[in-house]
C-alpha positions as CSV (number, residue, x, y, z in Angstrom):
1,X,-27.5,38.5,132.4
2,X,-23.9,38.1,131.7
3,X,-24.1,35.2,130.3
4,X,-26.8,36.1,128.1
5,X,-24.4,39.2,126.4
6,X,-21.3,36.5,125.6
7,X,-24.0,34.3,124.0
8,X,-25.0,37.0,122.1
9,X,-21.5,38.3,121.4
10,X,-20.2,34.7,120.8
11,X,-23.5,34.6,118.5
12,X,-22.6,37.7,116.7
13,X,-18.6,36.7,115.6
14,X,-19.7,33.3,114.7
15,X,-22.1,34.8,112.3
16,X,-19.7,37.7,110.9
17,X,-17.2,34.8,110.5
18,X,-19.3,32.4,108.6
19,X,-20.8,35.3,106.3
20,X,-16.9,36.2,105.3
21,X,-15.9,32.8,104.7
22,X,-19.3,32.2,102.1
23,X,-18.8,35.6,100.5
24,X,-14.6,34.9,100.0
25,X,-15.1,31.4,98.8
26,X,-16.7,31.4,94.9
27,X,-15.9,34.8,93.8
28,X,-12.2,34.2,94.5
29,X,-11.8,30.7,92.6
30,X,-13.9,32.5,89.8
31,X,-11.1,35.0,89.5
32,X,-8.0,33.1,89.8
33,X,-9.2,30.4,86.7
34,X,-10.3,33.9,84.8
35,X,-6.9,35.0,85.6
36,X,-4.8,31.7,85.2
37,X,-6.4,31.2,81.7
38,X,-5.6,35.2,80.8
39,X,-2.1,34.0,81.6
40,X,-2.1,31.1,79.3
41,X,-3.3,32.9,76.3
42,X,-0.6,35.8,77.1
43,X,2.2,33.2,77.1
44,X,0.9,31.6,73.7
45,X,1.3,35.2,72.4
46,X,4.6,35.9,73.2
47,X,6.0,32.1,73.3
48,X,7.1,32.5,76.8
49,X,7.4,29.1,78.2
50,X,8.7,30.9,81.7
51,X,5.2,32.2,82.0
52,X,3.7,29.2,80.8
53,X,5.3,26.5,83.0
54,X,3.3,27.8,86.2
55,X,0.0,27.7,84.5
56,X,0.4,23.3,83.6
57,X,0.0,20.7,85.4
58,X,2.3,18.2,85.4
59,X,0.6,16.8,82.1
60,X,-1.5,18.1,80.1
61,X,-4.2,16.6,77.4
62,X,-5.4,18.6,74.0
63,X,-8.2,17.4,72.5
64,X,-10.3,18.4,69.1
65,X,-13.6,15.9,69.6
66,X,-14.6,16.5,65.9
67,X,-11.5,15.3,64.3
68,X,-11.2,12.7,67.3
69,X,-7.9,14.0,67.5
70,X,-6.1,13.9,71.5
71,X,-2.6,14.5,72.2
72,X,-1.4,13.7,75.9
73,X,1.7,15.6,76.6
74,X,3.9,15.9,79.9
75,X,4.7,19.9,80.6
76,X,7.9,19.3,79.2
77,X,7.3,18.0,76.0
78,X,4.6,20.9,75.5
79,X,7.1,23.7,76.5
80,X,9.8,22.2,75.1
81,X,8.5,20.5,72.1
82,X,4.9,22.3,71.0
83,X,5.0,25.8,72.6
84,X,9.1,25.8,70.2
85,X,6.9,24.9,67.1
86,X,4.5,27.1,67.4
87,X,6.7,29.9,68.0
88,X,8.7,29.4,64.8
89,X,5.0,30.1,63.1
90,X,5.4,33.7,65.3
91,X,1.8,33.5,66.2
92,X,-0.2,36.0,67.5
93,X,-3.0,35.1,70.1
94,X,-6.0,37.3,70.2
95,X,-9.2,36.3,73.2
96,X,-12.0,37.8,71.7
97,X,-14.7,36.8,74.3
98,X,-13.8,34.8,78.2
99,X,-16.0,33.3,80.8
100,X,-16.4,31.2,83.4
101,X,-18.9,28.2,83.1
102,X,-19.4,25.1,85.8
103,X,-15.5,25.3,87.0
104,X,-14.1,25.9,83.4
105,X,-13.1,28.3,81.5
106,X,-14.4,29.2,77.8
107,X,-13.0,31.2,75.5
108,X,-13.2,32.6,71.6
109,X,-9.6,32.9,70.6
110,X,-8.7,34.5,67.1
111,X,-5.1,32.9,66.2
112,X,-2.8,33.9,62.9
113,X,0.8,32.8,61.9
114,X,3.0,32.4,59.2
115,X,1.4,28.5,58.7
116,X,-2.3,29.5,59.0
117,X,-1.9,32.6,56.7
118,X,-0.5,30.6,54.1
119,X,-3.2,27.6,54.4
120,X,-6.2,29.3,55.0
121,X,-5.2,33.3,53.7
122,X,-7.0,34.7,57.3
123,X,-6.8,33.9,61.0
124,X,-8.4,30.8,62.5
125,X,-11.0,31.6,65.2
126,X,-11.3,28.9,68.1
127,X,-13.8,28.3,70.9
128,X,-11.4,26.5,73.6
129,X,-12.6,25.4,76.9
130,X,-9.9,25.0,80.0
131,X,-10.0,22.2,82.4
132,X,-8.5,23.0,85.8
133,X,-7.1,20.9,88.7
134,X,-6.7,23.0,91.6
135,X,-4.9,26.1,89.8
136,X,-3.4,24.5,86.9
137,X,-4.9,23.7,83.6
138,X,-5.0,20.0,83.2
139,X,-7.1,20.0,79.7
140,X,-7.7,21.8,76.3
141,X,-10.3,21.1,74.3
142,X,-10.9,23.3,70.6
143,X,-14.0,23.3,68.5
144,X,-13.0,25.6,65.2
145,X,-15.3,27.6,63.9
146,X,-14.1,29.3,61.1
147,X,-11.5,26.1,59.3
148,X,-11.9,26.3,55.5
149,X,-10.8,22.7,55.1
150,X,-11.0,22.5,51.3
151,X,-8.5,25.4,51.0
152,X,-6.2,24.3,53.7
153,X,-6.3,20.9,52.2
154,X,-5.4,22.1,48.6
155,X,-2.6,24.4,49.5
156,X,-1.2,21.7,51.8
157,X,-1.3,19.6,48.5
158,X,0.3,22.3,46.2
159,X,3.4,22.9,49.3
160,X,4.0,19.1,49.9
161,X,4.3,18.4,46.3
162,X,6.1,21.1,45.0
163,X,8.4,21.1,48.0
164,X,9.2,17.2,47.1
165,X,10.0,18.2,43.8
166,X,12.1,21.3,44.4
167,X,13.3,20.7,48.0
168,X,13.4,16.8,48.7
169,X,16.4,17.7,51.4
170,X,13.3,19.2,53.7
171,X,11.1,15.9,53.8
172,X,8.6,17.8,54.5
173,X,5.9,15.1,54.2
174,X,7.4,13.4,57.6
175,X,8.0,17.2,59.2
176,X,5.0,18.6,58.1
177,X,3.1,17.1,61.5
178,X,6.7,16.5,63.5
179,X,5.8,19.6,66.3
180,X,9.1,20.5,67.8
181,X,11.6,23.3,66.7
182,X,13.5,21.3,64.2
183,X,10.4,20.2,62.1
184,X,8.6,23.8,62.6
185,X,11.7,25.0,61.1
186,X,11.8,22.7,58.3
187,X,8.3,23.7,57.6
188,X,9.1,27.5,57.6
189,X,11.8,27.4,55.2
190,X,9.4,24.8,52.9
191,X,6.5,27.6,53.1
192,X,9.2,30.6,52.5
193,X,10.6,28.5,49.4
194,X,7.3,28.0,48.0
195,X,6.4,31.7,48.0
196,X,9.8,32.8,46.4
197,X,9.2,30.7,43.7
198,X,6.1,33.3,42.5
């Protein structure tokens, strides 16, 4: 009889135990990648490379298929180099939708700075998808959804040549893709010239 009541006791844990374990297991990976990627796109919006540098892996790939376009960068070079570029731009991040799909995160992410106003006149709008390795985000991939090429490509035209003609000591057509601090800067001041001319 005694042995009958530790069976069922033993019987009893066991399954309390394994029903904790399957119930803590997805919803708490779910959250953390929700969270981590929350994180990322609050860094991006206030150019904090502290908050960022926790969220990388040690490298880190961005990739737009349609353009074929895929930059590998180590954390460094994207903290130091990309995240100091973009910030000269002082953009402001907005996540307009966020979900979890098959381990990765998608988002619709509104984005507007100094450089995109001045291209394209209203803020770009983004679907991103976030590829994880453990915790860390190992991959970005963008699709745009709103990019008005033909005006971004003519008022690119307009601020390279004017800017060679008024401004050669900027040499903007090398800095105009160079995306660390000193070319963002260069780039600025070319866009700010350009509009004090009117």
């Amino acid at each position: 009889m005694s042995n009958k009541i530790n069976m069922n006791r033993i019987l009893i844990i066991s399954l309390i135990l394994l029903v904790g374990l399957i119930s803590c297991k997805n919803p708490e990976k779910t959250i953390d990648k929700l969270q981590i990627a929350k994180n990322y796109f609050a860094a991006l919006d206030e150019s904090n490379s502290a908050k960022m540098e926790d969220l990388l892996a040690d490298s880190l790939i961005t990739t737009i298929p349609k353009y074929e376009y895929e930059v590998r960068y180590s954390k460094n070079d994207y903290l130091r180099n990309w995240l100091k570029w973009d910030s000269i731009f002082e953009p402001t991040y907005e996540v307009l939708e966020m979900n979890m799909e098959n381990g990765t995160v998608k988002a619709k992410v509104s984005k507007s700075d100094k450089r995109i106003v001045f291209f394209m006149g209203k803020p770009f709008v983004t679907n991103e998808i976030l590829r994880f390795k453990g915790d860390k985000i190992t991959e970005i991939e963008t699709e745009y959804i709103n990019f008005d090429e033909e005006t971004w490509g003519k008022n690119r035209t307009e601020l390279l040549n004017w800017t060679k003609e008024n401004h050669p000591e900027l040499n903007l057509e090398l800095n105009i893709n160079v995306q660390n601090e000193a070319g963002g800067k260069k780039f600025l001041k070319a866009i700010e010239q350009y509009e004090n001319k009117k």
